[in-house]
BALO-366818 format. One line per field, with one value per residue (C-alpha): residue number from 1; residue in three letters; y negated, x, z negated. Coordinates in Angstrom, 3 decimals. Each point is the difference from the previous one (the first is absolute). Layout:
N
k <- [NUM / ...] .
r <- [Ala / ...] .
y <- [Y / ...] .
x <- [X / ...] .
z <- [Z / ...] .
***
This chain:
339
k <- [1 / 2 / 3 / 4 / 5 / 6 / 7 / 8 / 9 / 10 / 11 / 12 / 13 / 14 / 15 / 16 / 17 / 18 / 19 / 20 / 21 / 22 / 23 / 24 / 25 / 26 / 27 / 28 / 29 / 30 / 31 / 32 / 33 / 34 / 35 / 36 / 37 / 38 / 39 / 40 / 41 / 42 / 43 / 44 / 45 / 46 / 47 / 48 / 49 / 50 / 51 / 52 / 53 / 54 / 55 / 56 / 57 / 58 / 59 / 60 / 61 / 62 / 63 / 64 / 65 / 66 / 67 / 68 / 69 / 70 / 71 / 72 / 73 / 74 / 75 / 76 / 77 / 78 / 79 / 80 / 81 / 82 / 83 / 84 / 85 / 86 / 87 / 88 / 89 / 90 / 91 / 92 / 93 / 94 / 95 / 96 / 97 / 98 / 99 / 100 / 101 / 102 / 103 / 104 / 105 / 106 / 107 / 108 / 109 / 110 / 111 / 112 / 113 / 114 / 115 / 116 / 117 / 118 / 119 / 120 / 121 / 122 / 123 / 124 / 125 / 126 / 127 / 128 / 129 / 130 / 131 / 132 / 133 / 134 / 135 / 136 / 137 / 138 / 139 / 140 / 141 / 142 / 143 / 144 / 145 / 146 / 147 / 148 / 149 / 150 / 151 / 152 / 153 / 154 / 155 / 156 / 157 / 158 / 159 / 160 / 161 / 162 / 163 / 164 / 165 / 166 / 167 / 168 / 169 / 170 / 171 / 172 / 173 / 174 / 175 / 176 / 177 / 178 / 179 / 180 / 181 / 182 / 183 / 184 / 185 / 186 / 187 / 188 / 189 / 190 / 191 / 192 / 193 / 194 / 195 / 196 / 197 / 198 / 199 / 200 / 201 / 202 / 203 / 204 / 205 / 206 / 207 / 208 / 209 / 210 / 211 / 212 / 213 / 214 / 215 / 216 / 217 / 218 / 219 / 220 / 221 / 222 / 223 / 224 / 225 / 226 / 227 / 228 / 229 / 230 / 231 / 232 / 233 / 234 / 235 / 236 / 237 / 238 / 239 / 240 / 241 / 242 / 243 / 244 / 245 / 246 / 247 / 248 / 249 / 250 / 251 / 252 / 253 / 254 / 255 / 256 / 257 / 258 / 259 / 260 / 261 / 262 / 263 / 264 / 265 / 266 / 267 / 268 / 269 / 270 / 271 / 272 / 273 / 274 / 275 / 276 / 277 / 278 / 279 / 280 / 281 / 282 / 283 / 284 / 285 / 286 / 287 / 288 / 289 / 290 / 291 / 292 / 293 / 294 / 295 / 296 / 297 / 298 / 299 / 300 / 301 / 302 / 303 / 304 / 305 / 306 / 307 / 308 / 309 / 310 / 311 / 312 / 313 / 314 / 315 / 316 / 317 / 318 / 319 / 320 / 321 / 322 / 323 / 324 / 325 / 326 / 327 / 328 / 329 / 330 / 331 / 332 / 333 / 334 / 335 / 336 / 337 / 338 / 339] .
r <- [Unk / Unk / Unk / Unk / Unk / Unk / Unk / Unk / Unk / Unk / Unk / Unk / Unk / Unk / Unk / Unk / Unk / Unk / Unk / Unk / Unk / Unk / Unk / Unk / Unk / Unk / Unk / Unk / Unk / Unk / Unk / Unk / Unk / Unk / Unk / Unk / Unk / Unk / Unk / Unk / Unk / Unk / Unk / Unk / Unk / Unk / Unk / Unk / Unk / Unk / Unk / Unk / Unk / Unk / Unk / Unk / Unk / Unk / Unk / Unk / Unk / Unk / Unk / Unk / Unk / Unk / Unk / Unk / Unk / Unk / Unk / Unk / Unk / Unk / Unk / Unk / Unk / Unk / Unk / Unk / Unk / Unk / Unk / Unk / Unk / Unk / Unk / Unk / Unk / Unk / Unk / Unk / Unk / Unk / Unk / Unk / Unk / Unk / Unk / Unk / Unk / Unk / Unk / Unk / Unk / Unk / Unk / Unk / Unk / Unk / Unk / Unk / Unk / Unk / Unk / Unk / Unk / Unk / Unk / Unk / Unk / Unk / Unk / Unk / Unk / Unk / Unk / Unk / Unk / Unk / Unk / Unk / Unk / Unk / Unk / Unk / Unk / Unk / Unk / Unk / Unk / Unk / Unk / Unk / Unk / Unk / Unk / Unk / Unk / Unk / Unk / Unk / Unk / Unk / Unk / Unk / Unk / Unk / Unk / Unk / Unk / Unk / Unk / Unk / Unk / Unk / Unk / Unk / Unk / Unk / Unk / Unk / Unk / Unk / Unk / Unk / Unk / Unk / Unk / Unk / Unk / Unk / Unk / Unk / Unk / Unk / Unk / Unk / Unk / Unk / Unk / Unk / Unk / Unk / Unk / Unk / Unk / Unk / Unk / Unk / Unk / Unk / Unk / Unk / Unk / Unk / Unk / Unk / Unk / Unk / Unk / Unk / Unk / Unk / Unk / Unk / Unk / Unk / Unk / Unk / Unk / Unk / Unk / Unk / Unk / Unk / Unk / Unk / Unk / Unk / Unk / Unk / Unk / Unk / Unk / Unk / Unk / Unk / Unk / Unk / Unk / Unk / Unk / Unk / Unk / Unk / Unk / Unk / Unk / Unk / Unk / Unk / Unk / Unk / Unk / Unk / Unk / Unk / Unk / Unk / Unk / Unk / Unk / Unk / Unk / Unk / Unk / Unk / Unk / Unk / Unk / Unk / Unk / Unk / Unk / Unk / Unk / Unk / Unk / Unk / Unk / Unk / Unk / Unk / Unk / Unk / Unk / Unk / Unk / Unk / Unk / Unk / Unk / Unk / Unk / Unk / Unk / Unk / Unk / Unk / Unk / Unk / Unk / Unk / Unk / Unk / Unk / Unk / Unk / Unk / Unk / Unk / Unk / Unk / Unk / Unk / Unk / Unk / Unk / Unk / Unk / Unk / Unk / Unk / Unk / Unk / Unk / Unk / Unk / Unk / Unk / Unk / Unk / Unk / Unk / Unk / Unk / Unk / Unk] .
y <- [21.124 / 3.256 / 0.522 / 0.041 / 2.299 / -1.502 / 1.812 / -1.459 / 1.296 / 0.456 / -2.999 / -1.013 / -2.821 / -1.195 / -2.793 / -0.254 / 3.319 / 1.772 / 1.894 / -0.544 / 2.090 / 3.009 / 0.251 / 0.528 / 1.118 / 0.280 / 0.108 / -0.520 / 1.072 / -2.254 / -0.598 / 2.211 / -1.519 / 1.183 / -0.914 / -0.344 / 1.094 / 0.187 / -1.402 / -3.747 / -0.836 / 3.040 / -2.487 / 0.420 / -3.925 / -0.763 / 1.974 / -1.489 / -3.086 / 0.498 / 1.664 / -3.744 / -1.851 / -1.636 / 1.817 / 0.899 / 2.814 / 0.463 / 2.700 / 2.071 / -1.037 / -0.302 / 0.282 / -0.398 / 1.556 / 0.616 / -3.720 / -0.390 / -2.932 / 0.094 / -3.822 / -0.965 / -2.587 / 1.514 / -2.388 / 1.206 / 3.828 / 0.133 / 1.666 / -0.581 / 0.031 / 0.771 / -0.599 / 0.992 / -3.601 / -0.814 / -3.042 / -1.504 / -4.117 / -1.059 / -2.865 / 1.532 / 2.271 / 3.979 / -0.843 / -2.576 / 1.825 / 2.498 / -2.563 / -1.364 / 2.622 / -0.182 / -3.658 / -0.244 / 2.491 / -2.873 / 3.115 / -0.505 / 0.563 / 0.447 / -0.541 / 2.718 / 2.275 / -0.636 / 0.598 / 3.302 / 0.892 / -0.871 / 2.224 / 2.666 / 0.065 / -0.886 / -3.353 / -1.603 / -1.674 / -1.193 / -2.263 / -3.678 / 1.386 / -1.384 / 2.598 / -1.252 / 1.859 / 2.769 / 2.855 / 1.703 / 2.636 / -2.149 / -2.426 / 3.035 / 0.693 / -3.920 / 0.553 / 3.663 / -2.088 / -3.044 / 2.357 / 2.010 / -3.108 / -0.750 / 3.617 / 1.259 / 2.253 / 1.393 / -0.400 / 0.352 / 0.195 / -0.530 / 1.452 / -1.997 / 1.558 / -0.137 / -3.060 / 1.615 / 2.116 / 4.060 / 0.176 / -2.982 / 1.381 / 3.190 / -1.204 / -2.728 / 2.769 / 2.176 / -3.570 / -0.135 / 3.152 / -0.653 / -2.990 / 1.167 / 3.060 / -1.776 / -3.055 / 2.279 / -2.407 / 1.735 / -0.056 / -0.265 / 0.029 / -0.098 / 1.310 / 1.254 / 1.567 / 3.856 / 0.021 / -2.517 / 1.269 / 3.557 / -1.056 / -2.708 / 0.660 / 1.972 / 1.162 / -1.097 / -1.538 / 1.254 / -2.263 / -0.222 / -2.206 / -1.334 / 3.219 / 2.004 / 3.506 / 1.126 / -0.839 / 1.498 / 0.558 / -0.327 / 3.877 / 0.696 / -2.188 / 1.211 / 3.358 / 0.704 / -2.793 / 0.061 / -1.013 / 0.082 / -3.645 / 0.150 / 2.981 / -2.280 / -3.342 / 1.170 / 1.835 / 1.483 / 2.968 / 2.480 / 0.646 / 3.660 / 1.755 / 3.021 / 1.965 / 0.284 / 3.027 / 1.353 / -3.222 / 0.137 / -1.483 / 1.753 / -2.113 / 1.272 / 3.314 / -1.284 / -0.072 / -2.634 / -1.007 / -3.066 / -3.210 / 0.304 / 2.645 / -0.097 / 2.104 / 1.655 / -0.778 / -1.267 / -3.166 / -1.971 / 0.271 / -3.002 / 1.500 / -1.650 / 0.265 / 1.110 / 2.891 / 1.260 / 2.334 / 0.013 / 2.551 / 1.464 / 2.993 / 0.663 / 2.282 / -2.915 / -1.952 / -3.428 / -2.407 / -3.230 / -2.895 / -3.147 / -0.587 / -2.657 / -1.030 / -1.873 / 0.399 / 2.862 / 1.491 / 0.320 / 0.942 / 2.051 / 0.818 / 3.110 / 1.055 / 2.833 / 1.371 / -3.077 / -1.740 / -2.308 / 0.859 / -2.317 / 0.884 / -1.258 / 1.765 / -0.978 / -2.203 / 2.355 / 2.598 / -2.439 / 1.774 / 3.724 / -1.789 / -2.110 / -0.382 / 2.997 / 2.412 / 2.781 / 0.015 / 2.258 / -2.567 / 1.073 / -2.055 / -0.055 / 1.083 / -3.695 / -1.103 / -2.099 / -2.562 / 0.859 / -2.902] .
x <- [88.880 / 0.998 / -2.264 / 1.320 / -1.215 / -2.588 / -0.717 / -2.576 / 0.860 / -2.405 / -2.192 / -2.415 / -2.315 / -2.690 / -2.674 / -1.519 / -1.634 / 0.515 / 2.499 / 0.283 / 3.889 / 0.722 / 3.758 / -0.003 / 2.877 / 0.452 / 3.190 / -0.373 / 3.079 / 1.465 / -2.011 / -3.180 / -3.501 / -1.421 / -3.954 / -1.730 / -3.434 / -2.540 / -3.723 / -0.060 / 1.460 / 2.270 / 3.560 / 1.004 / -0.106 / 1.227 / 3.355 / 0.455 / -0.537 / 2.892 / 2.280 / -0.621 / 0.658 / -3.583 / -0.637 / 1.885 / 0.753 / -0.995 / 2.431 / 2.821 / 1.766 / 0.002 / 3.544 / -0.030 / 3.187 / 1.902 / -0.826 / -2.372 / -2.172 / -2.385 / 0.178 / 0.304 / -2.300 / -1.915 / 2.310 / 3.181 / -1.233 / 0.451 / -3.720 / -1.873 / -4.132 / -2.898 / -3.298 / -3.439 / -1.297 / 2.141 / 1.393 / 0.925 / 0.505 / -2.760 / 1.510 / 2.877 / 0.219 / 1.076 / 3.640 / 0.097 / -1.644 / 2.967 / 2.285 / -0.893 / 1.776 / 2.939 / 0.218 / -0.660 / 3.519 / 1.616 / 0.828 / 1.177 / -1.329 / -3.658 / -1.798 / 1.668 / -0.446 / -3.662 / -0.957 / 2.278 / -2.116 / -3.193 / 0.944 / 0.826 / -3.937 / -1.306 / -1.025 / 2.739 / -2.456 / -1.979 / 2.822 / -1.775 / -3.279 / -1.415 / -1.643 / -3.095 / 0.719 / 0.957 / -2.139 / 0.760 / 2.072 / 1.970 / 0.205 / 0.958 / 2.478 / 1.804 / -0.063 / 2.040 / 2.599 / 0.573 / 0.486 / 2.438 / 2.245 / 1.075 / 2.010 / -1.509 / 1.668 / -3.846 / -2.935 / -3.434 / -3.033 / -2.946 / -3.090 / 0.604 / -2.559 / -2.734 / -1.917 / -0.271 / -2.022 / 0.701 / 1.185 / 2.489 / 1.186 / 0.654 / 2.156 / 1.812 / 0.817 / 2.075 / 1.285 / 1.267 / 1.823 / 1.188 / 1.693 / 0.895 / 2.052 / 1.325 / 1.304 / 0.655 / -0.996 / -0.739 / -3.442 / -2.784 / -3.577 / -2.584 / -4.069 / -2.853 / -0.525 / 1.343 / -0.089 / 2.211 / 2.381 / 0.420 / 0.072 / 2.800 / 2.278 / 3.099 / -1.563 / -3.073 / -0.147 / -3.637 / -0.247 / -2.539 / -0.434 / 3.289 / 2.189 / 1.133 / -2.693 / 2.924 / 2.194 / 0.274 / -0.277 / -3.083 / -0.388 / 0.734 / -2.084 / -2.840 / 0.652 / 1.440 / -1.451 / 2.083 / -3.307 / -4.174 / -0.152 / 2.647 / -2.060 / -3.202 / 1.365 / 2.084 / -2.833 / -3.065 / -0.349 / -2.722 / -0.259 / -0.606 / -0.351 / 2.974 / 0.958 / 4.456 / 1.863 / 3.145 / 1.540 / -3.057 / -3.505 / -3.042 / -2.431 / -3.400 / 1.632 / 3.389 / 2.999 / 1.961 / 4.013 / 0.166 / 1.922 / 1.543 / -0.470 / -3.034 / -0.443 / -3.509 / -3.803 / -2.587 / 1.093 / -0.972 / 1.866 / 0.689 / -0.603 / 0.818 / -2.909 / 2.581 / 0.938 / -3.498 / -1.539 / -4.105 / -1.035 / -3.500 / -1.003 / -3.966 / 0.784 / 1.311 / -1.941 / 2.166 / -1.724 / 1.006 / -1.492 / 1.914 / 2.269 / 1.896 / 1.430 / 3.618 / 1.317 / 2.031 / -0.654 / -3.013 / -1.057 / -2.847 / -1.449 / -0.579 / -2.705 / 1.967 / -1.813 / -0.554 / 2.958 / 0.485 / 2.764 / 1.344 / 2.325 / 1.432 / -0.857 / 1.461 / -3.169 / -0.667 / -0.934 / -3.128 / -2.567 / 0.353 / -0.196 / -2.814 / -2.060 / -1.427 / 2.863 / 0.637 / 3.648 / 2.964 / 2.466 / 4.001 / 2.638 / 3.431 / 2.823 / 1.427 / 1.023 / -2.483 / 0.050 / -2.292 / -1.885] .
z <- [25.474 / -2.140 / -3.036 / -3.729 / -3.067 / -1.939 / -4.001 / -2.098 / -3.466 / -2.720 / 0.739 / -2.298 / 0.203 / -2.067 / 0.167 / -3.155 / -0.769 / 3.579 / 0.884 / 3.531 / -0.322 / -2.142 / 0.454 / 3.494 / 2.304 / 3.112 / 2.374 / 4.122 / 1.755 / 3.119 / 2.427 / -1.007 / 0.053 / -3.132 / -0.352 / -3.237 / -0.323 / -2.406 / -1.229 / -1.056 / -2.730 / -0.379 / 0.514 / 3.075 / 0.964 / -3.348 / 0.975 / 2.801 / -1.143 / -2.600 / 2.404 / 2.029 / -3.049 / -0.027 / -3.715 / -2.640 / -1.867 / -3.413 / -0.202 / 2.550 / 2.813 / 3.747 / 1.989 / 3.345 / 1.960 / -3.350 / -1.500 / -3.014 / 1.693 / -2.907 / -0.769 / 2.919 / 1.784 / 2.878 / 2.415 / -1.006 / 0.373 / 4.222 / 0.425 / 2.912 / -0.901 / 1.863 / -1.544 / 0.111 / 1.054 / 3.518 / -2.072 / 3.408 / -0.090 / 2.216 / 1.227 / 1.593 / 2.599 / 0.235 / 0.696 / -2.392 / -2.774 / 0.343 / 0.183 / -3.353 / -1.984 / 2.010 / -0.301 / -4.026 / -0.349 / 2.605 / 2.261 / 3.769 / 3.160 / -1.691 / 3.097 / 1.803 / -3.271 / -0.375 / 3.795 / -0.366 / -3.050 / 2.310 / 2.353 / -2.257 / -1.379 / 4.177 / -0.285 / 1.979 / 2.245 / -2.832 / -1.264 / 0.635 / -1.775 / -3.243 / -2.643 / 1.126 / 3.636 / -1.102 / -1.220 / -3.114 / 0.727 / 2.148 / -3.073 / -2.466 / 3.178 / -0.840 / -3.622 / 0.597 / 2.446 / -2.724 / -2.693 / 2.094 / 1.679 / -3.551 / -0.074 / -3.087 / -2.523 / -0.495 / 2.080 / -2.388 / 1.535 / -2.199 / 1.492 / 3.116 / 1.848 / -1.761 / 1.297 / 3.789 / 1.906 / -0.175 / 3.659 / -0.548 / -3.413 / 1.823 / 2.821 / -2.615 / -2.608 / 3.358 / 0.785 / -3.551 / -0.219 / 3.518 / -0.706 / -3.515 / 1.033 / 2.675 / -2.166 / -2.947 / -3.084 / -3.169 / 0.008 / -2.828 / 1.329 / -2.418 / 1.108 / -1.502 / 3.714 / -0.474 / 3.982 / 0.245 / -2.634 / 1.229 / 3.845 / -0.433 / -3.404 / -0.576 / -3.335 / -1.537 / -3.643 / -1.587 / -3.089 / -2.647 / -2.959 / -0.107 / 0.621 / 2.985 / 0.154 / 3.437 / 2.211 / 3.183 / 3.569 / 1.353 / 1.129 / -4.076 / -1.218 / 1.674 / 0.022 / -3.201 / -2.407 / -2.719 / -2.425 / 0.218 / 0.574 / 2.948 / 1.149 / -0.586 / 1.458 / 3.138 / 2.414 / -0.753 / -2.293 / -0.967 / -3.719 / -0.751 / -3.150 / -0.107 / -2.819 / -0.273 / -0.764 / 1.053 / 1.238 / 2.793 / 0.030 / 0.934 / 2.232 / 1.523 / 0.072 / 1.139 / -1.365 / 0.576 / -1.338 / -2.100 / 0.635 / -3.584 / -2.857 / -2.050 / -3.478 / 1.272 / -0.483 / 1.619 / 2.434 / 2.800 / 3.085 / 2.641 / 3.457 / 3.426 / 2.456 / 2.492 / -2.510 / 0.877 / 2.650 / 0.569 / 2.387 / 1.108 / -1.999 / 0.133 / -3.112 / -1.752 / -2.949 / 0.360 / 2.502 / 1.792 / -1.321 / 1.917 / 2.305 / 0.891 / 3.403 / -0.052 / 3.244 / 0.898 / -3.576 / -1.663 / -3.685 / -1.444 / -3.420 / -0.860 / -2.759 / -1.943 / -2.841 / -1.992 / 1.641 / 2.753 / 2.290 / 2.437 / 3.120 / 2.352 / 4.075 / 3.089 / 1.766 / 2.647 / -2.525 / -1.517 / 2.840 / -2.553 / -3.481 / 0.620 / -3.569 / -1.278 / 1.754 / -2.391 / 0.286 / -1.805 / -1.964 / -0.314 / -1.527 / 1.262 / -2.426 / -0.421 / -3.763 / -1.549 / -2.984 / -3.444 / -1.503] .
***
């Protein structure tokens, strides 16, 4: 399979009084897994949904590999679809639930193609299993393979792992990407899971109320949120009153270079935990409050003043900022967002 370029051109599309697009556009080059992401009801699943030809547009245009496919129906568009809901036929088995696709387009050979598609996602050996066997990432697994046999211009994947467990998701999502990069489908995953959209996308799509707030990688995006509510959405931020001048901003006796220019005043800067050091200082007035073990890292807040600071510590170093540590707190010279 070789991917195609997909552009969404100034959709809009209205139900009633909401606005669920505000001339959205969006292009995914061949063979890149783009990933949508963004709180509910923001329009990322109402994009894909038009891009698969199960909505219309109330405005723009969608061309997929050069060809305006705005009107046409969702069966004449070549996308393969993976759902939230496994959407399996229960009555059939794995290989035959792949098969389905093939055999609906009259292709030949579809058994071989479907158990080559069940090998490609492991479940070769699971081929004479019903859904009801399976568990549900091996299920989610079936659904990937049918919507791949078909050879799909575009793959979308709408929050497809959702319904399972954290450890399955994890292992699924690599799975995904695996068999995504290796296949090389154009690729449009939407989430409301930031984890999943900077560990598996090309670029990531941040979207809010109908419009794109950035696109791009995932290392961008998180470091150098283009806007306050990327900054907000995509990790965890402190908020911290600074005061801007001279193209810099001034936090807890920092200063600190800003992600884009800013005409001066009083502000509130988005921090990264990461961004910031907490170290024992007896001579210190800030004192832990809470910490928080989460594996390998850990976080702690940090009573500044009349703030509360959190940062993020390597676990080992939770023994010297138990609560009530006096500690010393630096911030690292990274750009940050204003709100």
């Amino acid at each position: 399979m070789t991917g195609v370029a997909v552009h969404l051109d100034g959709l809009r599309r209205t139900f009633g009084a909401v606005q669920a697009l505000d001339d959205l556009d969006l292009s995914i080059e061949p063979g890149e897994l783009v990933a949508l992401l963004g709180p509910s009801g923001c329009g990322k699943t109402t994009a894909l949904r038009i891009l698969a030809g199960l909505e219309e547009v109330t405005a723009g245009r969608v061309l997929v590999g050069g060809k305006d496919v705005t009107r046409l129906p969702a069966n004449k568009r070549g996308m393969g679809m993976v759902f939230q809901a496994y959407s399996l036929f229960p009555h059939l088995s794995a290989l035959q639930n792949v098969e389905f696709g093939l055999r609906l387009r009259s292709l030949r050979q579809t058994s071989a193609k479907a158990r080559e598609m069940l090998a490609l996602v492991g479940l070769e050996n699971e081929a004479t299993r019903y859904p009801h066997q399976l568990s549900g990432g091996q299920q989610q697994r079936v659904a990937l393979a049918r919507a791949l046999a078909i050879e799909p211009q575009v793959l979308l994947l709408d929050e497809p792992l959702s319904a399972l467990d954290a450890k399955v998701r994890v292992q699924l999502r690599d799975e995904i990407r695996r068999i995504q990069t290796e296949v090389g489908t154009t690729t449009l995953f939407v989430t409301h899971d930031q984890e999943e959209a900077l560990a598996i996308a090309d670029r990531v799509g941040v979207m809010r109320a109908g419009r794109l707030e950035q696109l791009a990688t995932p290392s961008e995006v998180y470091l150098r949120p283009a806007t306050a509510f990327v900054a907000d959405f995509v990790g965890l931020s402190n908020r911290l009153p600074g005061t801007v001048t001279g193209g810099t901003v001034e936090v807890l006796g920092h200063r600190l270079p800003l992600v884009t220019p800013h005409t001066g005043g009083a502000v509130t800067a988005l921090i990264r935990p990461e961004a910031i050091e907490a170290v024992p200082d007896p001579d210190s007035a800030a004192r832990v409050l809470t910490s928080s073990f989460l594996g390998s890292l850990s976080r702690v807040t940090v009573a500044v003043d009349d703030h509360l600071v959190v940062a993020q510590v390597p676990s080992g170093r939770l023994p010297e900022l138990a609560p009530g540590t006096p500690v010393r707190i630096t911030i690292q010279p990274v750009a940050v967002a204003l709100e």
